[in-house]
VOBA-357075 format. One record per residue (C-alpha): residue number from 1; x, y, z. Coordinates in steps of 0.2 Angstrom, whole numbers, plus 5000, padded with zeros to 4 digits. Layout:
N
<atom><num>NUM</num><xx>X</xx><yy>Y</yy><zz>Z</zz></atom>
...
% end
This chain:
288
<atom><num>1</num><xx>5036</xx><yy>4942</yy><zz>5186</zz></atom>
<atom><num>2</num><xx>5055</xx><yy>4945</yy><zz>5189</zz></atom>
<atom><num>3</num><xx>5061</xx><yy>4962</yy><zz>5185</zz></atom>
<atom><num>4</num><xx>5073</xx><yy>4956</yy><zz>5172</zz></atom>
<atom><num>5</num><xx>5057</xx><yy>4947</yy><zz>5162</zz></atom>
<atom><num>6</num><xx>5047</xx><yy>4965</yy><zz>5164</zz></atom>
<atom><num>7</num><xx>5064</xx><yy>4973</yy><zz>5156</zz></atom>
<atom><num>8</num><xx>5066</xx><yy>4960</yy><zz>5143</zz></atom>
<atom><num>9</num><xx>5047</xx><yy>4963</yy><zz>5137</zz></atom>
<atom><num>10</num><xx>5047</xx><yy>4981</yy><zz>5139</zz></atom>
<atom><num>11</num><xx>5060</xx><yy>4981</yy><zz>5128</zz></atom>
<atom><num>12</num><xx>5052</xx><yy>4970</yy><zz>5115</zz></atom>
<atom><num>13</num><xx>5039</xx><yy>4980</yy><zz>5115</zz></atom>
<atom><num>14</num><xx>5047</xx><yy>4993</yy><zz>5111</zz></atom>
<atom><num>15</num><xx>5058</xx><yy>4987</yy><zz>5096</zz></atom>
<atom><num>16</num><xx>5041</xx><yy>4979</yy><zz>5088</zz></atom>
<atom><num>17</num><xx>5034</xx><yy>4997</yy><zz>5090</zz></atom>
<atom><num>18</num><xx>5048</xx><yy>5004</yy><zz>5082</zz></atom>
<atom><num>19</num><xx>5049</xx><yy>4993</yy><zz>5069</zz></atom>
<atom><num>20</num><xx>5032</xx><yy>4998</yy><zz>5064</zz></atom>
<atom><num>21</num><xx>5033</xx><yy>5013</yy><zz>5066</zz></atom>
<atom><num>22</num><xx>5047</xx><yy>5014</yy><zz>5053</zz></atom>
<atom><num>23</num><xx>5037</xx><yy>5005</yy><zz>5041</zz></atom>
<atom><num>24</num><xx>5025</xx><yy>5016</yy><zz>5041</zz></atom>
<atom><num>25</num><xx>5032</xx><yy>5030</yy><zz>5039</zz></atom>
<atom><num>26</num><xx>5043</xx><yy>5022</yy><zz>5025</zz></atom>
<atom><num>27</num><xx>5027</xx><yy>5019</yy><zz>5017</zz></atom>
<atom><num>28</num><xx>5017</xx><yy>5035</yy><zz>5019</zz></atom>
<atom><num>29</num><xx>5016</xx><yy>5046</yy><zz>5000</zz></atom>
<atom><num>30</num><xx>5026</xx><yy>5030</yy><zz>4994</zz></atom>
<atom><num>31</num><xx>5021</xx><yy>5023</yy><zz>4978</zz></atom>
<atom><num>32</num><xx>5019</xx><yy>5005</yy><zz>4986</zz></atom>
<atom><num>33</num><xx>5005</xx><yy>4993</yy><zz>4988</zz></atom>
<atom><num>34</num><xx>5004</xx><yy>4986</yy><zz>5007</zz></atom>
<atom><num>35</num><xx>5003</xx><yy>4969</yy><zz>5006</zz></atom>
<atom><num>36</num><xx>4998</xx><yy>4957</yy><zz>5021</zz></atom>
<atom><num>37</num><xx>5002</xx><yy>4939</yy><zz>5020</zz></atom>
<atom><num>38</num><xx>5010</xx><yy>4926</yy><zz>5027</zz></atom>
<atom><num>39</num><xx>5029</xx><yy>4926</yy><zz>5027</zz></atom>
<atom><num>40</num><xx>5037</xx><yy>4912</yy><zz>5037</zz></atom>
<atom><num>41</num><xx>5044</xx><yy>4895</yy><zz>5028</zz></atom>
<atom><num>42</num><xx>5048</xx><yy>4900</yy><zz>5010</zz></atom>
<atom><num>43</num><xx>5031</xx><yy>4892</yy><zz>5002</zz></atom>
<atom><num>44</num><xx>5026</xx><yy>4895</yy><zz>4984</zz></atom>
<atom><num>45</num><xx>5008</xx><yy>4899</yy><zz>4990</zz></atom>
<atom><num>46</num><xx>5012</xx><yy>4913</yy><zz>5002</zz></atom>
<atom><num>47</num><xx>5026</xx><yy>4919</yy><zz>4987</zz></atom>
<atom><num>48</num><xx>5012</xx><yy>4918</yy><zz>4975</zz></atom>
<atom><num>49</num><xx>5006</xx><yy>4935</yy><zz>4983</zz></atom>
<atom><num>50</num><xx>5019</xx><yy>4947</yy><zz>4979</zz></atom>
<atom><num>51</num><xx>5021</xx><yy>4938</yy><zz>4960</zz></atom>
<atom><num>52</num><xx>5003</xx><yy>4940</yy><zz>4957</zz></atom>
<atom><num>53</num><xx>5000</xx><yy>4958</yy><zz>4967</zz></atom>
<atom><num>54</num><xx>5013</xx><yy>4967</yy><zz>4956</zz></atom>
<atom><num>55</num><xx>5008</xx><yy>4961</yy><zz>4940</zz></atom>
<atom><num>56</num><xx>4990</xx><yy>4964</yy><zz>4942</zz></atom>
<atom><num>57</num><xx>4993</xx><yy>4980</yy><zz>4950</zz></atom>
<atom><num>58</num><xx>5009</xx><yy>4987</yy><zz>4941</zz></atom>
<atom><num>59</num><xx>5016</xx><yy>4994</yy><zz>4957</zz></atom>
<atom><num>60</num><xx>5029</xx><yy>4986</yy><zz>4968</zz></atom>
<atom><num>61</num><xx>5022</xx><yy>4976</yy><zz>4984</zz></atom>
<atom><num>62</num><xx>5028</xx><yy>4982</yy><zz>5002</zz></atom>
<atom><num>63</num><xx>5023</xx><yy>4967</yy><zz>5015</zz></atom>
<atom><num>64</num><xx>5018</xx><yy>4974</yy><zz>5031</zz></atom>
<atom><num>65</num><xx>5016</xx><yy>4968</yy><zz>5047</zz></atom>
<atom><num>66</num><xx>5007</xx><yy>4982</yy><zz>5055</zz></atom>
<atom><num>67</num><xx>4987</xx><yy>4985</yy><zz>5055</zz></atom>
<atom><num>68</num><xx>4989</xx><yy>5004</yy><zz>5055</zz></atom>
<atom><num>69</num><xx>4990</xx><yy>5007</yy><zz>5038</zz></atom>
<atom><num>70</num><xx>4977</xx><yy>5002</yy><zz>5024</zz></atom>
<atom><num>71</num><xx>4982</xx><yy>4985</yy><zz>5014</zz></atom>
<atom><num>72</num><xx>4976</xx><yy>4973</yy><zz>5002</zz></atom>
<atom><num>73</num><xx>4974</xx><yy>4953</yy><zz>5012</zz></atom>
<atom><num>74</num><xx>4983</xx><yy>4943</yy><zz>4997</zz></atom>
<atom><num>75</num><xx>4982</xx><yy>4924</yy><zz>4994</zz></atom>
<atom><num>76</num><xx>4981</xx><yy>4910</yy><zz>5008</zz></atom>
<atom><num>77</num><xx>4971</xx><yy>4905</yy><zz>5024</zz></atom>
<atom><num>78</num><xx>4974</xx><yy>4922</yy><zz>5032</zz></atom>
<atom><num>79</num><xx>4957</xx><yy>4927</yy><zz>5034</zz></atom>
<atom><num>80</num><xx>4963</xx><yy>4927</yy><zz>5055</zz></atom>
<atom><num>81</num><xx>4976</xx><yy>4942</yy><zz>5050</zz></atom>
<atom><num>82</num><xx>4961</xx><yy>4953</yy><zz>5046</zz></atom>
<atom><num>83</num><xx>4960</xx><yy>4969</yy><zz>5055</zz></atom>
<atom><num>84</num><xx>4947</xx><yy>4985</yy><zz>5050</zz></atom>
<atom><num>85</num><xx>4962</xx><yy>4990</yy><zz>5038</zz></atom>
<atom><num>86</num><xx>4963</xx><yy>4976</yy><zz>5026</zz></atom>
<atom><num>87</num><xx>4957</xx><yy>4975</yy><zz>5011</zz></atom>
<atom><num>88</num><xx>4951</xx><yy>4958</yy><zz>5008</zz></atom>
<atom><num>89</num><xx>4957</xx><yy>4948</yy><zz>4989</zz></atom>
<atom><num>90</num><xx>4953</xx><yy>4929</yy><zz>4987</zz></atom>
<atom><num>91</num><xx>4960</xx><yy>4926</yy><zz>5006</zz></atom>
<atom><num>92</num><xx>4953</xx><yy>4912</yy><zz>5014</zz></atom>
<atom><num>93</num><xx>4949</xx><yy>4904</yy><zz>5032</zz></atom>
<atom><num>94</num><xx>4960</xx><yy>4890</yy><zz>5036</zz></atom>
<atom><num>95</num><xx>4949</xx><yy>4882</yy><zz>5051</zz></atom>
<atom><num>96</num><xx>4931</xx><yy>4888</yy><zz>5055</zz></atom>
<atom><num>97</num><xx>4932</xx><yy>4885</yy><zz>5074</zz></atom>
<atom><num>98</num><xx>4947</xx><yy>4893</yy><zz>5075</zz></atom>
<atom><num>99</num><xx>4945</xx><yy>4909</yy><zz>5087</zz></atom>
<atom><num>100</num><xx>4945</xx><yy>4926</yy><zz>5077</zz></atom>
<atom><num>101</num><xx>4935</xx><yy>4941</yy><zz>5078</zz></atom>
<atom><num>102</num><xx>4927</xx><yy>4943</yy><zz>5061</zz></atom>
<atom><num>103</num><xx>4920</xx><yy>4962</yy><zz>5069</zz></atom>
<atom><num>104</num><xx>4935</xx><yy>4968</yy><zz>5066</zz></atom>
<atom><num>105</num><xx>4933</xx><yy>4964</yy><zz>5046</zz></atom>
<atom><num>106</num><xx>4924</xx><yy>4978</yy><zz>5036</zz></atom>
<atom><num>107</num><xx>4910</xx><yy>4968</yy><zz>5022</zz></atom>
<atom><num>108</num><xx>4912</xx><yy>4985</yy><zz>5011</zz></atom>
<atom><num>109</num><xx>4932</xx><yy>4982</yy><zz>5010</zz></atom>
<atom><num>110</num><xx>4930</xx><yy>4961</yy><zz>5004</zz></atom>
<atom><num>111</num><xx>4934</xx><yy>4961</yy><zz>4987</zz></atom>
<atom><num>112</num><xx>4933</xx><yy>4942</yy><zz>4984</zz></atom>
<atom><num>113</num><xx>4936</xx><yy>4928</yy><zz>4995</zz></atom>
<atom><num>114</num><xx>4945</xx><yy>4911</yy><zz>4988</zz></atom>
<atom><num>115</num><xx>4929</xx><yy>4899</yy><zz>4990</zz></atom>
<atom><num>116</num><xx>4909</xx><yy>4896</yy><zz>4996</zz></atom>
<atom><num>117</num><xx>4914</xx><yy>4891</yy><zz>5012</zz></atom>
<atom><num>118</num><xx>4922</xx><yy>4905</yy><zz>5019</zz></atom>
<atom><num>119</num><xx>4910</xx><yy>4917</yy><zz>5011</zz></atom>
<atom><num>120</num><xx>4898</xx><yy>4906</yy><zz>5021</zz></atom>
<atom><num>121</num><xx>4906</xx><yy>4908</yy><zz>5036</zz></atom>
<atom><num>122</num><xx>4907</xx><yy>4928</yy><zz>5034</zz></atom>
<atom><num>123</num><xx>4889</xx><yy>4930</yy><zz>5032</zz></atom>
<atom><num>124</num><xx>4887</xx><yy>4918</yy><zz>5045</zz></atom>
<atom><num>125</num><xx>4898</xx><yy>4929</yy><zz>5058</zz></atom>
<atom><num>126</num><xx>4885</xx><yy>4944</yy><zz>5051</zz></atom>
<atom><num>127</num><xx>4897</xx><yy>4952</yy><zz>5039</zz></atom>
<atom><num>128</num><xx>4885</xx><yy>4959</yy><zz>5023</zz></atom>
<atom><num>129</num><xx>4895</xx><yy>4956</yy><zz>5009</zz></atom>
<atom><num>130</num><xx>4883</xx><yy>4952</yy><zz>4996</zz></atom>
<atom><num>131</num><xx>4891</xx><yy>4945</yy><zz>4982</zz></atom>
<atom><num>132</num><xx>4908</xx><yy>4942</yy><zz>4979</zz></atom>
<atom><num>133</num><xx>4919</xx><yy>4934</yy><zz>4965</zz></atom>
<atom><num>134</num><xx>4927</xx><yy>4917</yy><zz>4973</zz></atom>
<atom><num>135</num><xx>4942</xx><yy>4911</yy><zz>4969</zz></atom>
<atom><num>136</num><xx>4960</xx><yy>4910</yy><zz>4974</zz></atom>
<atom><num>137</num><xx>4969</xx><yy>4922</yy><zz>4965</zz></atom>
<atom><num>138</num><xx>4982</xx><yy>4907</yy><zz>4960</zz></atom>
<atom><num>139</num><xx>4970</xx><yy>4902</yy><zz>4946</zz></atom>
<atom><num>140</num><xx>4975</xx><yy>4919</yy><zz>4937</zz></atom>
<atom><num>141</num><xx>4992</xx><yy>4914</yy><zz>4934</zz></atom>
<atom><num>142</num><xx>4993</xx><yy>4906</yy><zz>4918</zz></atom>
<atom><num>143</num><xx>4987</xx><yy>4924</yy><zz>4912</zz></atom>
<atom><num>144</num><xx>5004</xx><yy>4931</yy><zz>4917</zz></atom>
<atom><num>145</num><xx>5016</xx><yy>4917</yy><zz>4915</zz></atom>
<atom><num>146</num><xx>5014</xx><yy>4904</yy><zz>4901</zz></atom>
<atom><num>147</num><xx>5032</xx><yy>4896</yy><zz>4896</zz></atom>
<atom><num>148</num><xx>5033</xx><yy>4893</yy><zz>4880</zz></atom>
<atom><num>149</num><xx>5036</xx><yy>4876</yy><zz>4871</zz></atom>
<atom><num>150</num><xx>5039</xx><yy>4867</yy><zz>4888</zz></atom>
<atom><num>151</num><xx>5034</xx><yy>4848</yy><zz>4886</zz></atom>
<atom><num>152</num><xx>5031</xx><yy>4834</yy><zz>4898</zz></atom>
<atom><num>153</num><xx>5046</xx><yy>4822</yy><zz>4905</zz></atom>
<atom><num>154</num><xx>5038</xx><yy>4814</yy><zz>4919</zz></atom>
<atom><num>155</num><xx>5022</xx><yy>4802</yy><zz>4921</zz></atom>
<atom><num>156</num><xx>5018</xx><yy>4810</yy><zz>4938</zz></atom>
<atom><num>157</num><xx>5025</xx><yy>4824</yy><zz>4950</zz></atom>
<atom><num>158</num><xx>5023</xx><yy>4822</yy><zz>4966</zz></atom>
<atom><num>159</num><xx>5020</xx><yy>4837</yy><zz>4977</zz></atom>
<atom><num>160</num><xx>5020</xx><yy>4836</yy><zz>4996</zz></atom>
<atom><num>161</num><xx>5017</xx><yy>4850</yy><zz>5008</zz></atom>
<atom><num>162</num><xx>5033</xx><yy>4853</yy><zz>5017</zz></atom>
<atom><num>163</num><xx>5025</xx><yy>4846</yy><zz>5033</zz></atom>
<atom><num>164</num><xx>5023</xx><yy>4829</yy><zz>5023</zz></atom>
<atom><num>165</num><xx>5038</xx><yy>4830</yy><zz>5009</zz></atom>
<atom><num>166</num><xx>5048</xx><yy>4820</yy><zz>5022</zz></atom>
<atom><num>167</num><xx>5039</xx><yy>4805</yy><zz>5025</zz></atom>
<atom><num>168</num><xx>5042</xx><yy>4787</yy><zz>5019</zz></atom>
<atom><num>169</num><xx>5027</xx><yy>4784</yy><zz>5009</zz></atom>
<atom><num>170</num><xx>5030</xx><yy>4800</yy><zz>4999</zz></atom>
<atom><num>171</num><xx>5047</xx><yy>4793</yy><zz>4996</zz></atom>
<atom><num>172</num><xx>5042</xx><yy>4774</yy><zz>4992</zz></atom>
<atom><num>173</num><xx>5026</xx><yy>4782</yy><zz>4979</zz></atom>
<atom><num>174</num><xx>5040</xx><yy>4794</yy><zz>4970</zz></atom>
<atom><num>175</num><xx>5051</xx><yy>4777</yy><zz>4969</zz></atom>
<atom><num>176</num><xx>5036</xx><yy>4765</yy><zz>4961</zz></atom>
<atom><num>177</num><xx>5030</xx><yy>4779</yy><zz>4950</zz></atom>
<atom><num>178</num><xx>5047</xx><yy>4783</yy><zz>4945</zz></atom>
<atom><num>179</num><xx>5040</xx><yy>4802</yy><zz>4949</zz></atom>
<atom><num>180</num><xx>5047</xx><yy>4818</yy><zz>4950</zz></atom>
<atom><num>181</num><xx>5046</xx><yy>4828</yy><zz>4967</zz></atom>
<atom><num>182</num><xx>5043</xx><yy>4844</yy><zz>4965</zz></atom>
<atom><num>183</num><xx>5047</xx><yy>4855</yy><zz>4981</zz></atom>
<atom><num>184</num><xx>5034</xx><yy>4870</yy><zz>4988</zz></atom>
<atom><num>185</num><xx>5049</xx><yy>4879</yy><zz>4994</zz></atom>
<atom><num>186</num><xx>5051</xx><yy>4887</yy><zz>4978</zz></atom>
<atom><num>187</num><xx>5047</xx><yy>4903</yy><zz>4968</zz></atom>
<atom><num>188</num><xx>5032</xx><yy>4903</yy><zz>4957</zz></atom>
<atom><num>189</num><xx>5038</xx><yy>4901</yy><zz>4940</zz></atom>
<atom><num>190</num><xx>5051</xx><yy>4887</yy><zz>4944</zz></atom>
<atom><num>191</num><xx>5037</xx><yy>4878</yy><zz>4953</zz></atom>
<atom><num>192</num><xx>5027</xx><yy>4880</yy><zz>4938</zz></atom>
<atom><num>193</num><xx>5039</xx><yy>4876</yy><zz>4926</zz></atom>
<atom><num>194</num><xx>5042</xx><yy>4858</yy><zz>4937</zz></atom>
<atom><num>195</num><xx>5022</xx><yy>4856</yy><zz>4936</zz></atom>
<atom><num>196</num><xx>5024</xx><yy>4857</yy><zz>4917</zz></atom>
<atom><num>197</num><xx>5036</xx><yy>4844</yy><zz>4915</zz></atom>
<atom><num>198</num><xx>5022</xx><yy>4832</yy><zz>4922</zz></atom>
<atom><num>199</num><xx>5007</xx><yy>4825</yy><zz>4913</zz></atom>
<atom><num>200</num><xx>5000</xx><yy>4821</yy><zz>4929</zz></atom>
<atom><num>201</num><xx>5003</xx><yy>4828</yy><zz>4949</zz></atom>
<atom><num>202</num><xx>4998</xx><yy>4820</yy><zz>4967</zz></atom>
<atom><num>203</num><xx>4998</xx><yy>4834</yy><zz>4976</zz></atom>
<atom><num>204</num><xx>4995</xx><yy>4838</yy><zz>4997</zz></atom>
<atom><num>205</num><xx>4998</xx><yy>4854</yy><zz>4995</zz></atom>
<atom><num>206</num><xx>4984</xx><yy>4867</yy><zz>4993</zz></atom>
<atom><num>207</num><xx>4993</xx><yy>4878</yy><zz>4978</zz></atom>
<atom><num>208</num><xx>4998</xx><yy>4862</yy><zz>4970</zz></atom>
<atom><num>209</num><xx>4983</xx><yy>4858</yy><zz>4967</zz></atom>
<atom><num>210</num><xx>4975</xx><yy>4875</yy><zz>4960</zz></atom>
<atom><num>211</num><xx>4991</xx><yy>4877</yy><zz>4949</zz></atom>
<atom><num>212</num><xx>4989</xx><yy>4861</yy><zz>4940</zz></atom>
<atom><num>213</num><xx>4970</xx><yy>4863</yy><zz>4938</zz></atom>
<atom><num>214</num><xx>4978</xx><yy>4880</yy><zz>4929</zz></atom>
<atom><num>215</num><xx>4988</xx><yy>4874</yy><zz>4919</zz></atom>
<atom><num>216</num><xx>4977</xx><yy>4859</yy><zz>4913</zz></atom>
<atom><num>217</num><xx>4987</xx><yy>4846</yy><zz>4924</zz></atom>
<atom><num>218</num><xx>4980</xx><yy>4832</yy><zz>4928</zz></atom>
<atom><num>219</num><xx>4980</xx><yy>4830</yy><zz>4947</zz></atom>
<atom><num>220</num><xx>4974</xx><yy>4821</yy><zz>4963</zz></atom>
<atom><num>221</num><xx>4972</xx><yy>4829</yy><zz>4980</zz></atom>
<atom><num>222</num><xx>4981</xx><yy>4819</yy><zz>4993</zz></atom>
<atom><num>223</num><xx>4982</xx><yy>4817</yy><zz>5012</zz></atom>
<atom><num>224</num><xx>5000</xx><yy>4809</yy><zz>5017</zz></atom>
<atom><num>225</num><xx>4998</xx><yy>4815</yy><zz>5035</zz></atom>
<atom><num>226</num><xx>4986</xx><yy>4824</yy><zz>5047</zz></atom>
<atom><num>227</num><xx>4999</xx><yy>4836</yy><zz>5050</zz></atom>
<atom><num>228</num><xx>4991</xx><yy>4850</yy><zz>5038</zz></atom>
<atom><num>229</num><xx>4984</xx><yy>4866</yy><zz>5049</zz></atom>
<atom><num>230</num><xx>4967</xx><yy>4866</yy><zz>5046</zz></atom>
<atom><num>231</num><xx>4961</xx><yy>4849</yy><zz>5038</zz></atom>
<atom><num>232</num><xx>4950</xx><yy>4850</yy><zz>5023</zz></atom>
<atom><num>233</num><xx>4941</xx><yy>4867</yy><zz>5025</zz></atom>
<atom><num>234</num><xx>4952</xx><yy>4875</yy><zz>5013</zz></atom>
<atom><num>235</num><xx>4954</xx><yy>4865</yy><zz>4998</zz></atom>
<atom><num>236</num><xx>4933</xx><yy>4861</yy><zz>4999</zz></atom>
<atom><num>237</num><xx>4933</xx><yy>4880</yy><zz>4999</zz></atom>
<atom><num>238</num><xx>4944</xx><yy>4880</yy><zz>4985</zz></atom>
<atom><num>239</num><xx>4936</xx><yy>4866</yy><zz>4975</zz></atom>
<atom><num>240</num><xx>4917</xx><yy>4874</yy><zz>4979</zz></atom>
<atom><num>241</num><xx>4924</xx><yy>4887</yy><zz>4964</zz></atom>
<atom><num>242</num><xx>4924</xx><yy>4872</yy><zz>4954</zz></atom>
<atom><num>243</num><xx>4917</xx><yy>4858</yy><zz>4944</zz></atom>
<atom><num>244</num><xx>4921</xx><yy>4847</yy><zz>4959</zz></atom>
<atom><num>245</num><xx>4914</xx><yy>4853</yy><zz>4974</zz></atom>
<atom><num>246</num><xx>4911</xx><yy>4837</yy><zz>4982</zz></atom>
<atom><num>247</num><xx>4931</xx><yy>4832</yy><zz>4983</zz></atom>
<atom><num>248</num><xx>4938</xx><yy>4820</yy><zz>4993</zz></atom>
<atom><num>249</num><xx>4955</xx><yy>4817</yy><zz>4996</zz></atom>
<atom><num>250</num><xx>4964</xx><yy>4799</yy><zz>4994</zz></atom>
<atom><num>251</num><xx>4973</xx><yy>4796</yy><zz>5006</zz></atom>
<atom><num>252</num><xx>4990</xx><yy>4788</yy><zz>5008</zz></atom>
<atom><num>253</num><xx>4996</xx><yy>4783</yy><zz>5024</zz></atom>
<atom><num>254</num><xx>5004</xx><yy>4765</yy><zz>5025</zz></atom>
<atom><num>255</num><xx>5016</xx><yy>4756</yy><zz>5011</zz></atom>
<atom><num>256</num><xx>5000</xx><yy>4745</yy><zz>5006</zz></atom>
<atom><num>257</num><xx>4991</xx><yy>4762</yy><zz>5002</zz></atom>
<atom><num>258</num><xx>5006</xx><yy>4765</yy><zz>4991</zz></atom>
<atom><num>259</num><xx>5005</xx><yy>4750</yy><zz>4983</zz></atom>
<atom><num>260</num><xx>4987</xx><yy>4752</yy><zz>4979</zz></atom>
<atom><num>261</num><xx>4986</xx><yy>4767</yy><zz>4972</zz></atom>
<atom><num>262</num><xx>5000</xx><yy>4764</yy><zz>4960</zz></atom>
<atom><num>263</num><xx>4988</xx><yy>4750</yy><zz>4953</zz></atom>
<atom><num>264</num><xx>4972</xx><yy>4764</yy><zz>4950</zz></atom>
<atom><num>265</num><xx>4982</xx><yy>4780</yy><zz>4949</zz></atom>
<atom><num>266</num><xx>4978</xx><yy>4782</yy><zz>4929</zz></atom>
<atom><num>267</num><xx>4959</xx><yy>4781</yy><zz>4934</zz></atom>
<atom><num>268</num><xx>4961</xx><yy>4795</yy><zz>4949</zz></atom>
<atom><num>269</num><xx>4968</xx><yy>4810</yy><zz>4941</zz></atom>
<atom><num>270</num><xx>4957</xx><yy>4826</yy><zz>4934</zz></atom>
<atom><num>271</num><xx>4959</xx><yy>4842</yy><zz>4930</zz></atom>
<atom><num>272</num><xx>4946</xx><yy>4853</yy><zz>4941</zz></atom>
<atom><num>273</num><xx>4938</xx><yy>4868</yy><zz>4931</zz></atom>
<atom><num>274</num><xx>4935</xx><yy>4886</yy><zz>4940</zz></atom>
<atom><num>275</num><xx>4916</xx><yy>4890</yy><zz>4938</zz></atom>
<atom><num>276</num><xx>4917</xx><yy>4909</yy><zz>4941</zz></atom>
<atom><num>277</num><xx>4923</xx><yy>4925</yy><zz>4934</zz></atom>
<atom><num>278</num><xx>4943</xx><yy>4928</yy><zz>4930</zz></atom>
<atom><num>279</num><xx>4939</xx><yy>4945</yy><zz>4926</zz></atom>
<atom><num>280</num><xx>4928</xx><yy>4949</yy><zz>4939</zz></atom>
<atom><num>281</num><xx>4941</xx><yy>4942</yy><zz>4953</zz></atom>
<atom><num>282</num><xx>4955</xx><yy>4952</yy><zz>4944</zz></atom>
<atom><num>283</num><xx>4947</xx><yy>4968</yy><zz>4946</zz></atom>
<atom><num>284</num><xx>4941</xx><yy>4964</yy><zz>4964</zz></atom>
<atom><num>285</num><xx>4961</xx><yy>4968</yy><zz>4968</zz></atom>
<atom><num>286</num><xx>4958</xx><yy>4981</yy><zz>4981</zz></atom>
<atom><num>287</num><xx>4968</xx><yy>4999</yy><zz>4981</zz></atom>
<atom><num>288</num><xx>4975</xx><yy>5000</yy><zz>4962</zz></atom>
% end
């Protein structure tokens, strides 16, 4: 290694140390709740954790990005950002043979987890958690936000991920269905208040999905791509919690799968009913 690259990574290291070391102290006696989740492309999924977190909680989030201090692991497949400091609310795994070291999670600091499958997977990694409320804490949200008097324009909303929103077929099935897209790159109550003009959402997005069963929307899970991290794992693990735990997605890859869906569509869509405990999963939120 050139003595330029050991500079430049010395330095790195440093700033990164600094930067949590700031935090830290910035958060010590603070009346904060840590927050770990993911923060990268704006993503009403990874939004929905500070939303949520501070209305349950009645304290204003901080998001970390250091393990040194106790904090709550919110919404999303994040389970892999665990460390023996989190505190572990509805997060789930995204792929199960992705490389992670589930000794470093604590069983007696899991709250909830979002479906059957990753709690399968952590007692299968020999963490002893007994048993937990399941469910992604999305489904809690109509308790805290409900519009009021807000009626349906649109037949169908489309919702792609953003790693699909691009792509020709969503296009040409928004154009046949006269649908409205409804972006992911959105807060929480403006993506929610585009679900509600819908009677009916397509969504290949996780959160879309969970929000429309929510809200009573019907809805059919689709695969425009194989570009999603992760496949299937986490929205089987989000419809085990469900009245539909053997799900299946319908996919929508070429312009003749367009075409035939727009002929069946009416006899696809359902709204997908959580099976557990609201309450309990509420109160699972860890560090109140």
């Amino acid at each position: 290694m050139s003595f330029y690259k050991r500079v430049s990574n010395y330095v790195k290291r440093k700033l990164v140390y600094r930067r949590r070391f700031n935090q830290e102290r910035k958060l010590q006696g603070a009346d904060v709740l840590p927050l770990k989740y993911f923060h990268g492309t704006l993503n009403v999924g990874d939004v929905l954790n500070v939303y949520l977190t501070e209305a349950i909680s009645g304290r204003k989030v901080q998001r970390v990005e250091t393990d040194a201090v106790p904090h709550v692991l919110g919404v999303g497949s994040i389970m892999h950002f665990g460390s023996p400091n989190s505190w572990v609310w509805g997060s789930g795994v995204i792929d199960p043979n992705q490389p992670f070291d589930y000794s470093q999670l604590r069983a007696a600091q899991i709250g909830a987890v979002r479906g059957h499958k990753t709690l399968a997977l952590l007692r299968e990694k020999g963490l002893d958690v007994g048993d937990l409320p399941l469910g992604d804490p999305a489904i809690l949200m109509p308790d805290i936000y409900r519009p009021e008097g807000q009626e349906p324009k649109y037949d169908v909303g489309i919702v792609a991920h953003y790693v699909d929103e691009d792509l020709a077929t969503v296009q040409e099935l928004a154009r046949q269905l006269n649908a409205k897209l409804i972006s992911v790159r959105q807060h929480p109550e403006s993506f929610i208040n585009d679900l509600l003009e819908c009677r009916a959402i397509l969504s290949s997005s996780l959160h879309g999905l969970i929000l429309a069963d929510s809200y009573g929307i019907p809805n059919l899970w689709m695969r425009f791509s194989d570009k999603v991290l992760g496949g299937d794992f986490k929205f089987l693990d989000y419809y085990s919690t469900t009245d539909a735990d053997h799900a299946k997605a319908h996919e929508v890859f070429t312009m003749s799968d367009v075409d035939a869906l727009v002929q069946t569509l009416s006899d696809k869509v359902a709204v997908h009913y959580y099976q557990g405990d609201k309450a309990k999963l509420r109160a699972a939120l860890p560090l109140q």
